[in-house]
Structures are given as C-alpha cells and as structure tokens.
C-alpha positions, 0 to 999 in steps of 0.5 A, a space after each residue: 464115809 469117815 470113820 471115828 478115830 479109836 480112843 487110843 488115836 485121840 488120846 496120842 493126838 491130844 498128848 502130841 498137841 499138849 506136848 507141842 504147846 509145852 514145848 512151844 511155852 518154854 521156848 517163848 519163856 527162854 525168849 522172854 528171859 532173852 528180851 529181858 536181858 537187852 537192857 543190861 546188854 545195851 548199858 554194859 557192852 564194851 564194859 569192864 568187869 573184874 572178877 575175882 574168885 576163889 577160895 571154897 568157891 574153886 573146890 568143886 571143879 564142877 562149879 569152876 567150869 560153869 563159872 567160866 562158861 558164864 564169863 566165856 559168855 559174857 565175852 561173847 555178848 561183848 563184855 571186858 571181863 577180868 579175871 582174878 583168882 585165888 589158890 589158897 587151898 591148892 597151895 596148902 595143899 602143895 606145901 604139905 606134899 613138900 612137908 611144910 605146914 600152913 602158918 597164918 597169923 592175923 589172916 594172912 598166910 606165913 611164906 617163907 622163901 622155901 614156900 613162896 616157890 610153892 606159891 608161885 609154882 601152884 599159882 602161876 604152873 598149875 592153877 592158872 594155866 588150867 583155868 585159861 586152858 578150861 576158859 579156852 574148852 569153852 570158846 572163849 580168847 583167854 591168856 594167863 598173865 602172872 600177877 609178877 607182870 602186873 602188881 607191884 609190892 612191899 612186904 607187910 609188917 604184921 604185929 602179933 597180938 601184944 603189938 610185937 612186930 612179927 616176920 610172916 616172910 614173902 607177903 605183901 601189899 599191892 601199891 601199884 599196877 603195871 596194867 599195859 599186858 591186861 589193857 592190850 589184851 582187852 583192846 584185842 577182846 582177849 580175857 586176862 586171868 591174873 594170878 595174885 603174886 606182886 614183884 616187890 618193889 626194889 628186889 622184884 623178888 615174889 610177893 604172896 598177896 591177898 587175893 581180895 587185895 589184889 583184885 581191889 588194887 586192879 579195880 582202882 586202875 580199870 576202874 570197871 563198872 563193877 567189881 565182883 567177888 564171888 565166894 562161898 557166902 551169899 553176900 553180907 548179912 545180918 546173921 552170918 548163920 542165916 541166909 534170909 537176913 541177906 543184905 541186898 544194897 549198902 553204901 559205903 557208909 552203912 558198910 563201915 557200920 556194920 563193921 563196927 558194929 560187929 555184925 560183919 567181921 572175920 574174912 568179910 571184914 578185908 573184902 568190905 575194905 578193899 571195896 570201899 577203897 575200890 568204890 572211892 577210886 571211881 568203880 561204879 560197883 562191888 558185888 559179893 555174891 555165893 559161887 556155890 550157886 549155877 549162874 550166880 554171876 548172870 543172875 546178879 548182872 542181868 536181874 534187876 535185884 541180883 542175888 548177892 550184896 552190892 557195896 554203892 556210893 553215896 547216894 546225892 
C-alpha cells in the first residue's frame, strides 16, 4: 500500500521542481543573450576595433580589470582590438611625489624636460606594463608597445588668452604613424596596448600627446570599424547635468552643431574633433560611451541601440 508523502516531503518536492525550473529559465535567457550576439559575431569577426580609454575611467582598478576581461573576450571570439590608454591622473600623480606642480593651459598639460621623463617613466614602466600584465591574468595575447614606436610629432604652438604664443614644453601633435609593430602584432591575433607619447619628428625626443589625439590619429591609419572612447560620461548630451537627455546617434554635421551651439563644450569638444577627423579618413564609427558601467563595451557592440552616443557618416 502506497502511503501519502508528509507535508514536509511535498513542499521539498515542490520547492526542488521550482528551483530546477528557475535554474533551467536563466539558463535558457543566457543562451538566448548568446543567440543574439550571433549577428554581430558574423559582421565583425577579424575586425578592427580601436579603443581607447582613461581618464576618471582608469581610477578604479576594479573597473579597469572588467574592462580588460571584456576586451580578452572580444579577442577570443576573434575581434582585432587596439588598445589605446591614457594616464593622466597617474602622472600628476608622480609629478607631485618628485615635487613638480601640474600646469594646464587651454587643456593640454604643461611638460617640461624635467617632467616629460615622469611622463614617459609612468606611462611606458608602470601603467602600461600593468595593463598588458592584467590583459595577460585574464588569458588574453597582449604586448605593450610604446607610443615612441608608433606616433610621430611636432611640438604645439599654444596662445594664451591674448593671443600671446605661450611655451608648454615636450607637447604635441601626432602627424603621422609608424603602424608596422601594431599591424604584426594583429596579424599574429596578439592585442596592441599603445602608450600616448609621439618622437618628435627630427630630434626623436618624446612628445606628451593627447590621448584622444592619439587614438584618432591611429584610427586614420587602421581604419577600423569602430573607434571607441570610453570615459567617465555616458555619451554626448543635451544637458551635461542630465543623463536621460543622452544623445543616441549624430552625424558628423549635427556633431559640429551641437558644438556651435554650445551644447557640447569643454574635454568633449576635442574628442567630437578627433572623431570627425577619424570618420573622414574612412572609419566606419566613433563611440563615446560611460566606462563607469560593467560591460558598457559589449552592451554597445553586441546590442542593437548601444548604450553610448555613436558619431556616423552622412547618411546618402
């Protein structure tokens, strides 16, 4: 005679079967987010994406390692990333411990001889091995390659505010790139990570350069299928204070717009430039997107709206 389970029997029972089909529904969602992906796996496998990041978006080392995780993973699924990165606090940061205060004059940061050595000590000894070293934890094939092996400079000649020109020292303009190093390393499916420092054309002394710049410049030689510029700002907007104004797509007219009609100004104002400049030498895309979120970098390559501005062409 079969005798009825207990309460207690029916409840584990019950609680089991409900567990198991929770399970079983998020992994069919996981899959589900997989299957999605598949369209943008087929269009941009053995692409090109240059990447460039820093700023407040390299101060959290926690931040940086998920960054890097994501971008191992885009070179796993076949992807070409480029990495470019900035320093910029890092170095102030040395530049005080050797007693040197931080000038800026119309954005751009004041190097001396004495602190062009900081400069290129922080960026090419400290920050950059670390990144290659963190890309390389996670299984990915980095190599670090100094910004002095690739870009090639001319000192700025900066005006102050009464048009006086003004000496900011070892800064400069990219005009041209030596891509060989980067190119070999992508044709072996190794990752570049590029430090932003130019060799001045003539003395191949070291150049302090924009990282932005630096980026763009690159982009005009790869010419990848996107360019992407991850910060500490979710993208362009219509109110700097208000993230919801977010601006999902512009083209490269409407860009210039908003910058004359005030409603992109300061550190944005360089970054629209550089991709304008970017798009106009044959990149498909610029992205500008917030590195302060998790996964902000997939979520804006494999989703059909993204989650930053993108910067296109002229529509036809």
């Amino acid at each position: 005679m079969n005798r009825p389970l207990p309460p207690f029997r029916i409840n584990h029972l019950y609680r089991c079967i409900t567990d198991m089909d929770s399970k079983i529904t998020r992994l069919i969602e996981q899959a589900s987010v997989i299957v999605g992906a598949l369209p943008y796996l087929q269009a941009y496998r053995d692409k090109t994406f240059l990447i460039k990041f820093g700023g407040s978006a390299m101060d959290d080392p926690r931040l940086v390692k998920k960054l890097m995780r994501d971008i191992v993973l885009l070179e796993a699924l076949g992807f070409n990333p480029v990495i470019v990165h900035g320093g910029g606090k890092a170095i102030s940061k040395a530049m005080m411990e050797a007693g040197l205060e931080a000038h800026f004059i119309n954005g751009l940061r004041v190097t001396t001889p004495e602190a062009i050595s900081i400069v290129e000590r922080t960026l090419s000894g400290t920050i950059n091995p670390g990144l290659v070293q963190m890309f390389r934890d996670f299984g990915g094939k980095g190599v670090g390659i100094p910004g002095t092996e690739i870009f090639v400079g001319e000192r700025i000649q900066e005006k102050d505010e009464q048009g006086n020109p003004v000496d900011i020292g070892e800064v400069g303009n990219v005009i041209g790139c030596l891509t060989e190093r980067v190119t070999e390393a992508l044709e072996l499916q190794i990752t570049p990570i590029v430090s932003p420092l130019a060799k001045e054309l003539g003395t191949h002394k070291p150049l302090n350069v924009n990282a932005d710049l630096a980026a763009a410049a690159l982009a005009r030689e790869l010419k990848p299928v996107k360019l992407i510029y991850i910060s500490d700002v979710p993208g362009i907007m219509k109110d700097p204070s208000d993230p919801s104004t977010l601006i999902k797509s512009v083209t490269r007219t409407e860009a210039l717009e908003l910058i004359e009609n005030g409603t992109v100004s300061g550190g944005m104002i360089p970054k629209i430039h550089s991709a304008i400049d970017a798009l106009n030498a044959g990149v498909r895309k610029v992205h500008f997107i917030d590195g302060r979120l998790p996964h902000t970098l997939l979520l804006e390559i494999f989703t059909p709206d993204g989650i930053g501005t993108e910067v296109i062409r002229e529509q036809r």
